[in-house]
C-alpha positions as CSV (number, residue, x, y, z in Angstrom):
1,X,-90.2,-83.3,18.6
2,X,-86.5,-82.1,18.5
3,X,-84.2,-83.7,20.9
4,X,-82.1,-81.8,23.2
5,X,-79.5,-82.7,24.7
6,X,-79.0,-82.5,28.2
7,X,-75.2,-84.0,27.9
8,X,-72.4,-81.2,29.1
9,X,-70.6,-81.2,25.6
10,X,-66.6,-82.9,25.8
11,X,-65.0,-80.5,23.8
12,X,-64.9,-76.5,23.3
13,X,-66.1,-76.8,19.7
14,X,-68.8,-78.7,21.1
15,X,-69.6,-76.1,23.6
16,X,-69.2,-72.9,21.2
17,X,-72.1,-74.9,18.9
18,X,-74.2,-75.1,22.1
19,X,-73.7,-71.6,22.6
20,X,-72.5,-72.4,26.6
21,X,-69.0,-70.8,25.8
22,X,-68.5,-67.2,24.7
23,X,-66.0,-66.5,22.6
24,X,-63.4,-63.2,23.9
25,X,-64.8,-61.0,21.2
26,X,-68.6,-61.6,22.4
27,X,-67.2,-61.0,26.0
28,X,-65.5,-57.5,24.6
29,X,-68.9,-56.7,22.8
30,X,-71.4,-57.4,26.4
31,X,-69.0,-55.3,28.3
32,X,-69.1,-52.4,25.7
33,X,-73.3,-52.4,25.6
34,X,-73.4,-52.6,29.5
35,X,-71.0,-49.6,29.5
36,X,-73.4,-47.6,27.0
37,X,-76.5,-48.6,29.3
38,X,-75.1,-47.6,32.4
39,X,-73.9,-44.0,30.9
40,X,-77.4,-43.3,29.4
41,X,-79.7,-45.3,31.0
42,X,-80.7,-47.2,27.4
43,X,-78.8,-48.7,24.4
44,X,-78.0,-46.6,21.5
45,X,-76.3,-46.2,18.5
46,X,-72.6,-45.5,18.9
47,X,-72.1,-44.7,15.3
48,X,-75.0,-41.9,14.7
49,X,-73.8,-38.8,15.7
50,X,-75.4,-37.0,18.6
51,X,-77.1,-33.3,16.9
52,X,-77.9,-32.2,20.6
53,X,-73.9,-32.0,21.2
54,X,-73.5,-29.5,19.0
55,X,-72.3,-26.1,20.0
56,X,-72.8,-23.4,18.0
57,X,-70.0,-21.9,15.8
58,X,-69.3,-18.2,17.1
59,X,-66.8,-16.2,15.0
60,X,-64.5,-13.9,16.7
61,X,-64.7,-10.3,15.5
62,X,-61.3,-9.7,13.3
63,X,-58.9,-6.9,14.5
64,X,-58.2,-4.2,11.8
65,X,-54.9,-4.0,11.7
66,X,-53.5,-0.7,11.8
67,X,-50.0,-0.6,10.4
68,X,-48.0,-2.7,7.4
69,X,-44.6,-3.7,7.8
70,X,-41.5,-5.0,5.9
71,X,-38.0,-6.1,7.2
72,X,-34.8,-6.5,4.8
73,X,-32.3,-8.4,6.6
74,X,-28.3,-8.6,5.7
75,X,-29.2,-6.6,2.6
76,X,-25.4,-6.0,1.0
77,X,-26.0,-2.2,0.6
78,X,-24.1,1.1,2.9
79,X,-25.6,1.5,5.7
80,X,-24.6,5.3,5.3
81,X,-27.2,5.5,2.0
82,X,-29.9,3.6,3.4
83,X,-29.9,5.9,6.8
84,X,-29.9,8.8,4.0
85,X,-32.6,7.3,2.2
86,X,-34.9,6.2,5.6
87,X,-34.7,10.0,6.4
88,X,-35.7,11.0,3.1
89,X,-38.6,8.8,3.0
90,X,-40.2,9.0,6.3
91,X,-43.6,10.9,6.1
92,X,-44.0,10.1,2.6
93,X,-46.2,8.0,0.4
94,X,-45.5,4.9,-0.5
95,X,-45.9,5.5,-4.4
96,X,-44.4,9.1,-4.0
97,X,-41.3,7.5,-2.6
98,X,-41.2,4.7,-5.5
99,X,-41.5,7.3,-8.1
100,X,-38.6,9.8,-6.7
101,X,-36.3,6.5,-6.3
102,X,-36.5,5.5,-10.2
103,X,-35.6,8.7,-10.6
104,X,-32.4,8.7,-8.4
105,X,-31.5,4.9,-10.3
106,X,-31.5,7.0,-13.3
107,X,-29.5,9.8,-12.2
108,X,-32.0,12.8,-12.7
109,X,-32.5,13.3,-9.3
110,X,-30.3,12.8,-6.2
111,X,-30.7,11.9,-1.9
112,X,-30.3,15.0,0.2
113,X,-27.3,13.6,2.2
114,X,-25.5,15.4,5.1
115,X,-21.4,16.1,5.3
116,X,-18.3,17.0,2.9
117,X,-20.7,15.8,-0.2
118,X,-21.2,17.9,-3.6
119,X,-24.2,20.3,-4.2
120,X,-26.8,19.1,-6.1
121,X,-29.3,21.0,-8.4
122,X,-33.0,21.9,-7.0
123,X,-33.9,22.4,-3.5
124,X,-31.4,20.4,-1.5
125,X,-27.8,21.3,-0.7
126,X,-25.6,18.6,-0.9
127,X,-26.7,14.7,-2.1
128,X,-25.8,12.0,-4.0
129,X,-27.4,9.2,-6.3
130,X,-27.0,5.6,-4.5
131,X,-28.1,3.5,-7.0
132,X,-27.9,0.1,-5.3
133,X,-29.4,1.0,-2.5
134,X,-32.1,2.9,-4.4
135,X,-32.9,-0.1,-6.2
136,X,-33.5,-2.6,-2.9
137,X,-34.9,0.2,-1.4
138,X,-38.0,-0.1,-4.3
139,X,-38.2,-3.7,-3.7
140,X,-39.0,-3.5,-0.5
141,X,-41.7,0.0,-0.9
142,X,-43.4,-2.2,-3.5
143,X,-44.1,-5.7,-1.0
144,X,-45.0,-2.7,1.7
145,X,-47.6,-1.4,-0.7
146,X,-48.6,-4.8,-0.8
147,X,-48.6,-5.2,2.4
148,X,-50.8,-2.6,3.1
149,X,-53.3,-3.5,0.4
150,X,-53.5,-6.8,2.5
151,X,-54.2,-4.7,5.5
152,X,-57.1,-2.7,3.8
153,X,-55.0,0.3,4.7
154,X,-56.3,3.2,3.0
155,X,-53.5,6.5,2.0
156,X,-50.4,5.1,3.6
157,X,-47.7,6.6,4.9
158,X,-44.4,5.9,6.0
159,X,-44.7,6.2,9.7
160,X,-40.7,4.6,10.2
161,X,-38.0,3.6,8.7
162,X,-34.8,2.2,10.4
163,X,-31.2,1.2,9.0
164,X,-29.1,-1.0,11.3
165,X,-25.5,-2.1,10.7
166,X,-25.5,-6.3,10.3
167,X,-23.1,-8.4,10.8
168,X,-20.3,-7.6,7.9
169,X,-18.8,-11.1,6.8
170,X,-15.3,-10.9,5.3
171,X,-14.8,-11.0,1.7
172,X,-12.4,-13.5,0.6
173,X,-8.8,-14.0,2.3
174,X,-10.0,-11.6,5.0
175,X,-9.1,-8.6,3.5
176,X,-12.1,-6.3,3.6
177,X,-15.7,-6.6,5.0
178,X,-18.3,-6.7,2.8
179,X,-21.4,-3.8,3.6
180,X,-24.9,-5.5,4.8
181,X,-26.9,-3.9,6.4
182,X,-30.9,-4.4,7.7
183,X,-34.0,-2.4,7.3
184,X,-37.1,-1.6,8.7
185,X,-40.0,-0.1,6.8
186,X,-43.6,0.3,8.6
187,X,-46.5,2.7,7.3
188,X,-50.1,3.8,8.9
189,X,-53.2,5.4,7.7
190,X,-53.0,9.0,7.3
191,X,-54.8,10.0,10.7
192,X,-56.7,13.7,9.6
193,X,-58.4,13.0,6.4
């Protein structure tokens, strides 16, 4: 027969080998199970995930969207071409409009532009050939056709497009004030197919 003793041990190490004291981490470890029992009503596994918990994933229906857009802010071109150039482009495709700007870069064909300005030849009156501005004004046509690509837009056209005076910083000693200017380009579906 083992013997047992019936002693009350002296020391805590004593005590801990008996198993009579309980050490703060066993304390932490009761209060956590008694927790779990009392929330379920048995013990489980905390680490195996729960499959009754799980919602089902619904996806949200995705909007179409209807228009494409592009913004060129403090763009150092006139403001006097680029209204020119917004009238000239509005209600037209995005490819047709690329196409006719080469050719103003070039020289072959010119803006239809209003006041004391030469006549041009073909159908327009009076123009001229902004080159600079032409040549932003493709930049921006080509990330709207991209744009609308993104947009699964099919036959765009140019629904808007805005010129604004921004704010003209000085050039240097404060002589003159250097042109900038900001544009807004959006384009839709062609509505009667």
């Amino acid at each position: 027969m083992a013997k047992t003793n019936t002693e009350k041990p002296t020391t805590k190490q004593e005590a801990k080998k008996q198993g009579v004291v309980s050490t703060p981490k066993q304390k932490e470890n009761k209060i956590i199970e008694e927790k779990i029992k009392n929330e379920t009503g048995k013990k489980e596994d905390t680490q195996k995930p729960k499959e009754e918990s799980k919602k089902p994933i619904v996806k949200k229906p995705i909007k179409k969207k209807t228009e494409a857009i592009v913004r060129g802010r403090s763009l150092p071109i006139s403001t006097k071409h680029s209204i020119a150039i917004c009238r000239f482009i509005k209600g037209k495709k995005i490819g047709e409009c690329i196409s006719y700007l080469e050719q103003v870069v070039v020289g072959k064909k010119a803006i239809p532009m209003k006041g004391e300005i030469p006549h041009r030849k073909g159908k327009m009156m009076s123009g001229r050939f902004p080159k600079k501005a032409s040549e932003q004004f493709i930049k921006l046509l080509r990330s709207l056709g991209a744009n609308a690509n993104a947009n699964n837009l099919e036959e765009p056209i140019i629904s808007e497009a805005v010129a604004n005076f921004a704010s003209r910083p000085y050039g240097r000693f404060g002589r003159t004030q250097k042109k900038r200017t900001h544009i807004i380009i959006k384009c839709r579906e062609r509505k009667g197919k």
